[in-house]
Residue frames as a rotation matrix with the C-alpha (Angstrom) as fourth column:
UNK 1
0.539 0.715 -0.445 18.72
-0.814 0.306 -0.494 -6.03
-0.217 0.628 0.747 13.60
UNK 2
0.364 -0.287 0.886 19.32
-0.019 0.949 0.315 -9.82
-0.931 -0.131 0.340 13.25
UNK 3
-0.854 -0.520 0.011 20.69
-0.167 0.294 0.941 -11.11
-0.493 0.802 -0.337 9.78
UNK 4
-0.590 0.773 0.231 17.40
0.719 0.634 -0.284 -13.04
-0.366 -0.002 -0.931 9.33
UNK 5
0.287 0.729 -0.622 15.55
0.591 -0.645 -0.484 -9.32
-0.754 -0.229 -0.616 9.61
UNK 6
-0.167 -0.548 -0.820 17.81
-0.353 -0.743 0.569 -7.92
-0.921 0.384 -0.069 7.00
UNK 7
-0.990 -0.144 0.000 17.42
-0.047 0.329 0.943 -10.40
-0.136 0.933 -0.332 4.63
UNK 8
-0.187 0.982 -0.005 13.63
0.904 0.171 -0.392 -10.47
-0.384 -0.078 -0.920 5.12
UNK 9
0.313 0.657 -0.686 13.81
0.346 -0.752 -0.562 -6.92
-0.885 -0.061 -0.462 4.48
UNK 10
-0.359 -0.669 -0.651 15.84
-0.562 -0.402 0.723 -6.92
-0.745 0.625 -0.231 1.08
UNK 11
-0.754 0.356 -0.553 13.99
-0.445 0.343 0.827 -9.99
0.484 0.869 -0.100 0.35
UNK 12
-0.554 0.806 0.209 10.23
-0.753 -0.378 -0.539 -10.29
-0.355 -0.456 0.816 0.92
UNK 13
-0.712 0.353 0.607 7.94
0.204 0.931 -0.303 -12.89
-0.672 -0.092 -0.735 0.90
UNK 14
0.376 0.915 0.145 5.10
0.762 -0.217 -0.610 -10.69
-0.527 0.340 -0.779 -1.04
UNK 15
-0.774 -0.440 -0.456 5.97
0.451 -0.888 0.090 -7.45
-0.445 -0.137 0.885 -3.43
UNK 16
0.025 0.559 -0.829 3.87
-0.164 -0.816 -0.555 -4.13
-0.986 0.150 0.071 -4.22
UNK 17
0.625 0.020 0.781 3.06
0.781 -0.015 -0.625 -3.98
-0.001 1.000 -0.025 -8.13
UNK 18
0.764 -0.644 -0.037 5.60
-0.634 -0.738 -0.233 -1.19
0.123 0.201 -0.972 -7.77
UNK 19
0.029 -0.736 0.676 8.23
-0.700 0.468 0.539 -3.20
-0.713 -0.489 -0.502 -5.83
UNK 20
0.093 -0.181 0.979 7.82
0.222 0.962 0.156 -5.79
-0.971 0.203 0.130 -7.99
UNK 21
0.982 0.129 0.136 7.75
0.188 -0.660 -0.727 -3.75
-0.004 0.740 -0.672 -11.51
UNK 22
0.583 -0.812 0.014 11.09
-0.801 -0.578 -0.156 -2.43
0.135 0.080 -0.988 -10.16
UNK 23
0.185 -0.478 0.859 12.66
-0.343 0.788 0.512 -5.63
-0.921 -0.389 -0.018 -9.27
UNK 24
0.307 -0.024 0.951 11.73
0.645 0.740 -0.190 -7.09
-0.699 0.672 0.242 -12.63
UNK 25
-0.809 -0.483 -0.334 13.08
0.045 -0.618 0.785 -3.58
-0.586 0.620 0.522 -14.63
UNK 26
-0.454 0.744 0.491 9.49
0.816 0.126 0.564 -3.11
0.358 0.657 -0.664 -16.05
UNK 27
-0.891 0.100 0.443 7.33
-0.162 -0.981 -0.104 -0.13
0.425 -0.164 0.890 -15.88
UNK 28
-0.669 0.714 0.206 3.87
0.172 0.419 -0.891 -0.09
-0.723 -0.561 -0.403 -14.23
UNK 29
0.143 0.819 -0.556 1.83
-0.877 -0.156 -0.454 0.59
-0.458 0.553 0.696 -17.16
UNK 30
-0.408 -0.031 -0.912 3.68
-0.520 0.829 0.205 -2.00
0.750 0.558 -0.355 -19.18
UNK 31
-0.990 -0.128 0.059 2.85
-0.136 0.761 -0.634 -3.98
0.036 -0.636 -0.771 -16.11
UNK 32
-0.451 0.866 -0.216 -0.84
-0.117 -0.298 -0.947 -2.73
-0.885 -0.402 0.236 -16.31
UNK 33
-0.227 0.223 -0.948 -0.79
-0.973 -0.013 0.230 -3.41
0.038 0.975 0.220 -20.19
UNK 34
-0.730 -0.574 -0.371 0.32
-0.579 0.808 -0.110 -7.03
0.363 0.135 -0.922 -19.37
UNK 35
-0.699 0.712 -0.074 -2.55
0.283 0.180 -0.942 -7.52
-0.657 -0.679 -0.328 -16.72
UNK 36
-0.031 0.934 -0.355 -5.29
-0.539 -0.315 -0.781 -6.33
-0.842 0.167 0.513 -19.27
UNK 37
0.035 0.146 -0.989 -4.00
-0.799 0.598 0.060 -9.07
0.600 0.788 0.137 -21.90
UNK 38
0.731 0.252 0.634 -3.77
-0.585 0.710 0.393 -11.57
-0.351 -0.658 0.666 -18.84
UNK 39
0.427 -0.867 -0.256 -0.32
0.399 0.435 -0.807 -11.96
0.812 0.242 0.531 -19.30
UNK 40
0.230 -0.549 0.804 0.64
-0.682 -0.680 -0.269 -10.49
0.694 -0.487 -0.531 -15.83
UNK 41
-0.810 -0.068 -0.582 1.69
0.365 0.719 -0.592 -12.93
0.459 -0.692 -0.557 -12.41
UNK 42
-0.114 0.988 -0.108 -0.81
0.427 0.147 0.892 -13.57
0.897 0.056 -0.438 -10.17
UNK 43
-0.825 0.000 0.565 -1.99
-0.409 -0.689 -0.598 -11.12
0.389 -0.725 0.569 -7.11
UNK 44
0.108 0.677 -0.728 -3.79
0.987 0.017 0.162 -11.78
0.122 -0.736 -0.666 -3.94
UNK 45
-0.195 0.000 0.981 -5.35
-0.264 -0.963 -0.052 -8.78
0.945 -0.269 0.188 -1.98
UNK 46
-0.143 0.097 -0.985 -4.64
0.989 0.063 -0.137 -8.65
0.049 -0.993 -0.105 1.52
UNK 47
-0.141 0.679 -0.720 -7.03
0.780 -0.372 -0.504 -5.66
-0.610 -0.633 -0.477 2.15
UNK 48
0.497 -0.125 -0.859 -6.23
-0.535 -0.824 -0.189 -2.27
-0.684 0.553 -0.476 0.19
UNK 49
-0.368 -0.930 0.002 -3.11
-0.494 0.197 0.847 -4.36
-0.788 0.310 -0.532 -0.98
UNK 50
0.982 0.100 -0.159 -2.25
-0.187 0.601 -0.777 -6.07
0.018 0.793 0.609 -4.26
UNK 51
0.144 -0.701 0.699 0.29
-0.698 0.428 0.574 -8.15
-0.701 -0.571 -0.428 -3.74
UNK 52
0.446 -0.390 -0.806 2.65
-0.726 0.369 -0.580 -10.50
0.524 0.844 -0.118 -5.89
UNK 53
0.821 -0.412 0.396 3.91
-0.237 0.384 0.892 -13.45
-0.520 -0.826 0.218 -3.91
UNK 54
-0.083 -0.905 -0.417 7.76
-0.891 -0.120 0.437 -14.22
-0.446 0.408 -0.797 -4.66
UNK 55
-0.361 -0.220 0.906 6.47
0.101 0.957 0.273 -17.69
-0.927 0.190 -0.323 -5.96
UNK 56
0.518 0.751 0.410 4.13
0.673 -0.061 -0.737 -16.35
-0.529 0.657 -0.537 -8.41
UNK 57
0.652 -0.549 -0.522 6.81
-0.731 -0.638 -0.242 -13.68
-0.200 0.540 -0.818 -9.52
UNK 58
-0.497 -0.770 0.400 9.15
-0.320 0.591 0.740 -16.75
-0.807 0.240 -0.540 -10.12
UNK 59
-0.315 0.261 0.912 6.72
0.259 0.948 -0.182 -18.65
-0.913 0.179 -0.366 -11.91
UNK 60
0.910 0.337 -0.239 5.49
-0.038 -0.509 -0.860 -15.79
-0.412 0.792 -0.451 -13.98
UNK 61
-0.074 -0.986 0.150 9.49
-0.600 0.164 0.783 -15.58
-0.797 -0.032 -0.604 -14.20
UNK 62
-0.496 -0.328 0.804 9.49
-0.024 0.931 0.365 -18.94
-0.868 0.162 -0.469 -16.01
UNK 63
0.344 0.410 0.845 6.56
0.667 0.526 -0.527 -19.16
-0.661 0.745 -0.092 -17.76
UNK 64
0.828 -0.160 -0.537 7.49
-0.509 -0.616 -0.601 -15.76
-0.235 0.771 -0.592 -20.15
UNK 65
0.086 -0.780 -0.620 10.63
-0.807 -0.420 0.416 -17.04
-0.584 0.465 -0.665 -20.48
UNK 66
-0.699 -0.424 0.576 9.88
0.194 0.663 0.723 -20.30
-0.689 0.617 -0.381 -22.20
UNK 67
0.548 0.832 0.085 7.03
0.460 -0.215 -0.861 -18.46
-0.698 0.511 -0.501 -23.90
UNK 68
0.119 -0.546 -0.829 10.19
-0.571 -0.721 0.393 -16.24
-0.812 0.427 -0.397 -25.23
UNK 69
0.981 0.010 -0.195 11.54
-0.186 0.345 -0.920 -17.34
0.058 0.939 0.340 -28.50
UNK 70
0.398 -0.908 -0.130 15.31
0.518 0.106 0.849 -18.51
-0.757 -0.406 0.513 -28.56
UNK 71
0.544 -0.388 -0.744 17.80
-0.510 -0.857 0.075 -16.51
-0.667 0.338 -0.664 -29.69
């Protein structure tokens, strides 16, 4: 396995609402709470899938955190 293939597989272009839940240290309900106030990132379906692309998990990334309050 190339470098290239390794890092593709540690880091993905798309992640699972699990995969991506765990990445971000969030549960999936909270994630499923978040999605029913339309505060979750945005998902394409590629067939069965729901999918998170790693831009849209940045951006969601961003926007919460200037939505946060400073400390």
């Amino acid at each position: 396995m190339s470098i290239d293939q390794a890092n593709h597989l540690s880091d993905p272009d798309a992640f699972s609402i699990r995969e991506f839940c765990q990445r971000h240290g969030i549960s999936q309900s909270f994630y499923h709470k978040l999605r029913n106030q339309g505060l979750a990132p945005r998902t394409l379906r590629l067939g069965s899938r729901v999918l998170i692309t790693r831009e849209d998990a940045r951006r969601w990334r961003q926007w919460r955190a200037e939505a946060s309050p400073t400390a």
